[in-house]
C-alpha positions in Angstrom: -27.8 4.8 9.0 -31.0 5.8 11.4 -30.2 9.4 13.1 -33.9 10.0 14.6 -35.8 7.4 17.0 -39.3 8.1 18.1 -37.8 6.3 21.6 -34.7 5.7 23.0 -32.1 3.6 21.1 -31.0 0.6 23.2 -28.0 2.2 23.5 -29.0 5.3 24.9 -31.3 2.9 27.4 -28.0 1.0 28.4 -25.9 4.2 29.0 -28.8 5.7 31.1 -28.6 2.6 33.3 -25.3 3.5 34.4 -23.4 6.3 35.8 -21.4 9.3 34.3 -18.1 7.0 33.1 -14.9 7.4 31.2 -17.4 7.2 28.2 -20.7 8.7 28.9 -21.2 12.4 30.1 -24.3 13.8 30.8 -25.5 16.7 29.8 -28.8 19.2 30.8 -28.8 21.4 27.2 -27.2 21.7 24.2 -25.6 24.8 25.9 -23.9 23.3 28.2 -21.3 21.6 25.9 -18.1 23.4 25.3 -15.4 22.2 22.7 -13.0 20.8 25.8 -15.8 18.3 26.4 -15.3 17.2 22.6 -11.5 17.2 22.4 -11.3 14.9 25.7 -13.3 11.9 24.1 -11.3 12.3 20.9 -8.1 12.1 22.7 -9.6 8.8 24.6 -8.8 5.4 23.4 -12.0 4.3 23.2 -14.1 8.1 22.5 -17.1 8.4 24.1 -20.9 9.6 24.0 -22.5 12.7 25.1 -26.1 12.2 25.8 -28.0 15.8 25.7 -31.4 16.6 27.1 -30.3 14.3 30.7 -30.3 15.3 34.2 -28.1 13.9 36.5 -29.7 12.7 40.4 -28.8 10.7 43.5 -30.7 7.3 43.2 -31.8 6.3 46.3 -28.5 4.0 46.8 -26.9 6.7 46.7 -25.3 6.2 42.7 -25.5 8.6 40.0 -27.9 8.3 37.2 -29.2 10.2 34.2 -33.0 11.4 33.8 -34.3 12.0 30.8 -35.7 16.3 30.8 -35.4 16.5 27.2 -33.4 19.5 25.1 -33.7 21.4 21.9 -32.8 19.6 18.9 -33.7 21.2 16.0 -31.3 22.7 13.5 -30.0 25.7 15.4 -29.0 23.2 18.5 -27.1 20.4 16.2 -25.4 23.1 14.0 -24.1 25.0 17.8 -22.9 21.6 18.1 -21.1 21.0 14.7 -19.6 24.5 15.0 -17.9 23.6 18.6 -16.7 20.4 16.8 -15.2 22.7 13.8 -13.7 24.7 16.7 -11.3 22.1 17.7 -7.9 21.7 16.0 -7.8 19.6 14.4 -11.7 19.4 13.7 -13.4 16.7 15.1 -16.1 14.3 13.7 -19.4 13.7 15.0 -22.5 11.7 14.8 -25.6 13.4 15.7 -29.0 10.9 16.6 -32.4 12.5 17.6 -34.3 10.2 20.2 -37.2 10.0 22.2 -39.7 11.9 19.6 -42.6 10.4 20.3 -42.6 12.1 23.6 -42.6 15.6 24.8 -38.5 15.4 26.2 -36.7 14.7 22.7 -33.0 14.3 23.5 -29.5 14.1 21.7 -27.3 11.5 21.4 -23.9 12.3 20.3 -20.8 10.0 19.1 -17.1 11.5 19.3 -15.1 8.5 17.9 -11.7 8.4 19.0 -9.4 10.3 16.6 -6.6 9.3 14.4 -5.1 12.8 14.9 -4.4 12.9 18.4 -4.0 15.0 20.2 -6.4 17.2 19.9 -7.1 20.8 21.4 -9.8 23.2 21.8 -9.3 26.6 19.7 -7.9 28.1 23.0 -5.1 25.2 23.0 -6.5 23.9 25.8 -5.8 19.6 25.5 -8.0 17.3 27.4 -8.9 13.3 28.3 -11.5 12.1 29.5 -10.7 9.2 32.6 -13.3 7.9 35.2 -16.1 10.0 34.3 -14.3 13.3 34.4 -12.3 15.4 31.9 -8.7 16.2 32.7 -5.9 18.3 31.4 -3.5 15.9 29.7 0.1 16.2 31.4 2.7 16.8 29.3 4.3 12.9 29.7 1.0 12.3 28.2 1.2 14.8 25.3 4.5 13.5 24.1 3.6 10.4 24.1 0.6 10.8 21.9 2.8 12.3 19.4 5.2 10.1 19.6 2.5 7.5 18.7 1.2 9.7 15.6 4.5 10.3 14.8 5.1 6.3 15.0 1.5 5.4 13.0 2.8 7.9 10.1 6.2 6.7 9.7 5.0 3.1 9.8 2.2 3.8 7.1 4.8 6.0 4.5 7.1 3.2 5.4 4.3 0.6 4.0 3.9 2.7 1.1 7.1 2.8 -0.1 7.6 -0.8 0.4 4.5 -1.2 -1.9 6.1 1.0 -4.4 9.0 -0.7 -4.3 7.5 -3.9 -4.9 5.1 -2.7 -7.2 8.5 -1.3 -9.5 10.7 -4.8 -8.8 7.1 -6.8 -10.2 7.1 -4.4 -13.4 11.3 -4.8 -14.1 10.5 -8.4 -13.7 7.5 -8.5 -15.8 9.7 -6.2 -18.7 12.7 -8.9 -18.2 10.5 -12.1 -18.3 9.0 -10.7 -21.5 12.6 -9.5 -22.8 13.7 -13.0 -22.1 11.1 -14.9 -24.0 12.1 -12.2 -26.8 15.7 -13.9 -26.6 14.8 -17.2 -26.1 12.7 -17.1 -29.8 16.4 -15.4 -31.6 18.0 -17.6 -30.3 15.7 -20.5 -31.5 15.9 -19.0 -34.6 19.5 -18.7 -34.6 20.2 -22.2 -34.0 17.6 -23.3 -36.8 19.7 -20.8 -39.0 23.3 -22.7 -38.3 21.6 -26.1 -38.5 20.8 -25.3 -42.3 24.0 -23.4 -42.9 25.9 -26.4 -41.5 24.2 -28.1 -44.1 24.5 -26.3 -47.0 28.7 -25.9 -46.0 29.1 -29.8 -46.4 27.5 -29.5 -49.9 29.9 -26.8 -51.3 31.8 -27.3 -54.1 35.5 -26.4 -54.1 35.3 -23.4 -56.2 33.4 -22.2 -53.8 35.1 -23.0 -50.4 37.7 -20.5 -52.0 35.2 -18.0 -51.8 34.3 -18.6 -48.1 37.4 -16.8 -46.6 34.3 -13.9 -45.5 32.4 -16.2 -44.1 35.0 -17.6 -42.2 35.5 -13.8 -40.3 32.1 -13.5 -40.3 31.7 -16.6 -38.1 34.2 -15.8 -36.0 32.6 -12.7 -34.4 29.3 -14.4 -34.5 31.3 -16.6 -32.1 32.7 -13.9 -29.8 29.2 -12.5 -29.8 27.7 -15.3 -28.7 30.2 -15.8 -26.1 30.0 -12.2 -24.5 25.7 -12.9 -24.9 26.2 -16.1 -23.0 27.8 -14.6 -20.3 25.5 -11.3 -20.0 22.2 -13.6 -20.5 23.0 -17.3 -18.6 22.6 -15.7 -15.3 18.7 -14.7 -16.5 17.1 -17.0 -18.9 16.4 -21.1 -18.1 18.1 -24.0 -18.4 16.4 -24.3 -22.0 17.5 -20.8 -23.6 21.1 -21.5 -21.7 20.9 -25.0 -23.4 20.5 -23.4 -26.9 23.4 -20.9 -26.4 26.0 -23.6 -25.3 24.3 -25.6 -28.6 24.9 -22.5 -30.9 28.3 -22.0 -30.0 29.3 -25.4 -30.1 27.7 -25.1 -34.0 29.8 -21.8 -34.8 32.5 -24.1 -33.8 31.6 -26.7 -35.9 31.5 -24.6 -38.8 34.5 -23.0 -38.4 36.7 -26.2 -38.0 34.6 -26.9 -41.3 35.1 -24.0 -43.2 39.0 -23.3 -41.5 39.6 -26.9 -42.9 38.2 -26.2 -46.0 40.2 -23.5 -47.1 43.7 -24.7 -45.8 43.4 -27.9 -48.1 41.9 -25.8 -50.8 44.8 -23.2 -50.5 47.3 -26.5 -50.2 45.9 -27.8 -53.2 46.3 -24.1 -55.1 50.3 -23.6 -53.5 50.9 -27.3 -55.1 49.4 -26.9 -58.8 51.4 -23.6 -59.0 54.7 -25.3 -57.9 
């Protein structure tokens, strides 16, 4: 951004045209400022502008006006400046521009932006405001609701934050879930293509060795339970398609157990009848 014009900015030319307001202050030298002129634009809504190197005088209808005398403004006059800003508590932030350098009367144009860490004091704890081109002590209805605003501003923005945090958390859970549940979705897939063939290869056994299928037969049933107790747990979380497959798989388990249960009481009937 431009700090030095060898004239006057527009702006300056547009604050010049007016009087001394709740934003604009005039000032003869760089002396002339003191830290309380700082603080009360920083505690103003809209801040304000301190134009250096100005003269105030009567026009002749009778208003107030600036006249441009000129001022020091080399480095000794803007650091006197930056150190009455560093005075303040908290500090305050300025923005320095060197005009008119073309001619003999060079002036300073300062911006004090209105603070986000109101309110503001000079070192001395003196608190100001600036209000219809004066500066003012602030009165203490004033001060408490300033802080009361700060106070407000912070709680809203941790308040933000943790709401952010929160949902930053609940998208990561979801994200772990969504991928956990795809993870269960594919066993279970597999599971089901598992019972299709065993179903399969149960109807081809031979009787010798339904005899031999009494460990299956437990095995099955708390594959069933299982699957029972993982319908309930997981049906609340997965889709219709994964829910789908576990109402298939236990109806299968079922299947197979009737099979095999069947199996084995003929095959035992069969035994009890060639021993008798």
């Amino acid at each position: 951004m431009k700090r030095e014009y060898r004239r006057l900015s527009r702006r300056t030319q547009q604050l010049l045209n007016a009087p001394e307001s709740v934003n604009v202050d005039f000032k003869r030298e760089v002396q002339a400022v003191r830290s309380a002129h700082l603080v009360a634009f920083a505690n103003s809504p809209l801040g304000g502008t301190l134009l250096i190197g100005i003269d105030e005088y009567t026009s002749p209808d009778g208003v107030q006006r600036g006249r441009v005398v000129g001022c020091d403004v080399d480095d000794r006059a803007r650091l006197l400046l930056v150190n009455k800003a560093t005075e303040c508590i908290p500090n305050i932030e300025l923005k320095i521009y060197t005009e008119n350098l073309s001619q003999s009367r060079p002036v300073l144009r300062v911006e004090i932006p209105s603070g986000h860490l109101k309110p503001y004091c000079t070192h001395g704890g003196e608190y100001r405001i600036r209000t219809d081109g004066r500066n003012r002590a602030l009165l203490p209805e004033e001060l408490l609701a300033i802080y009361m605003d700060r106070e407000g501003e912070q709680f809203l923005s941790r308040f933000r934050d943790a709401v952010y945090q929160l949902e930053h958390q609940v998208e990561g859970v979801n994200h772990s879930l969504s991928k956990g549940m795809l993870a269960v979705s594919q066993h279970l897939e597999d599971l089901d293509d598992q019972l299709r063939h065993t179903l399969h290869r149960i109807e081809q056994l031979t009787d010798s060795n339904k005899k031999r299928s009494r460990n299956l037969l437990q095995a099955l049933r708390e594959s069933q339970r299982s699957i029972v107790q993982l319908e309930e747990v997981v049906a609340p979380r997965v889709d219709s398609y994964s829910s789908g497959l576990l109402v298939d798989i236990e109806h299968k388990l079922g299947m197979l157990l009737d099979l095999i249960d069947t199996d084995a009481e003929l095959t035992d009937s069969i035994h009890d009848e060639e021993e008798s």
